[in-house]
N, C-alpha and C positions, 0 to 999 in steps of 0.2 A: 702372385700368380705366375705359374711359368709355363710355357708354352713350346712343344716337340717340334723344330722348325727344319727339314731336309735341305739346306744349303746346297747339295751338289748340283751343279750346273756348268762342270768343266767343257771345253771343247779340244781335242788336237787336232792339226791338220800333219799329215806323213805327205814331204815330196818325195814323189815317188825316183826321182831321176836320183836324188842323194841315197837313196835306201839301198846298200848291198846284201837285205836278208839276213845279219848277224843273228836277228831274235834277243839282242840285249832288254829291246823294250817289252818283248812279252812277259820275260821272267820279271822286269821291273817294276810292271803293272799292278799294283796290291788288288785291284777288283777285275783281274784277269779280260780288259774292254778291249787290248790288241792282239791282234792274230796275226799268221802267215795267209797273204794271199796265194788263191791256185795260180793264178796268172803271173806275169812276168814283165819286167819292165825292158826296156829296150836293152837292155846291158845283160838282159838272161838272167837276173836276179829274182828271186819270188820275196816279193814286198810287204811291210807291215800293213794292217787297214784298221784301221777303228770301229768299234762294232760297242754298240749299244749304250751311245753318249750320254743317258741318263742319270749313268750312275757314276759319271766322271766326277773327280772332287777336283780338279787342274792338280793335282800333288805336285805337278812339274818330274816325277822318276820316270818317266819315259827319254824325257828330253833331254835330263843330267847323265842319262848311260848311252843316249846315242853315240856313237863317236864322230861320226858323219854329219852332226845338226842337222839333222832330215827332218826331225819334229819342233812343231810349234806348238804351243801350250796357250788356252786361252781361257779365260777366266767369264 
């Protein structure tokens, strides 16, 4: 018997004070879950956000192209 089991259940968290807006993590995102925020962090940067945790798998390529370690990956 084998059974169709959806495993994803990643989480990130973006600090937002590390985040200078590069957008490395959007393109690294394979299920396209981070964005640019409109808003802006104290430094005048527009920040990554997480958007639609469902379908996170934790891959961890958000967190391996930040260069800043602003993301945390959680499983």
């Amino acid at each position: 018997m084998f059974f169709n089991i959806d495993i994803k259940m990643g989480k990130i968290i973006i600090n937002e004070d590390r985040c200078k807006g590069c957008e490395l993590c959007v393109e690294a995102c394979p299920y396209g879950l981070i964005e640019m925020s409109v808003e802006v962090n104290h430094f005048g940067y527009h920040t990554a956000q997480f958007v639609n945790g469902k379908e996170c798998t934790a891959c961890k390529f958000c967190g391996m192209m930040c260069p800043d370690f602003a993301i945390d990956v959680y499983r």
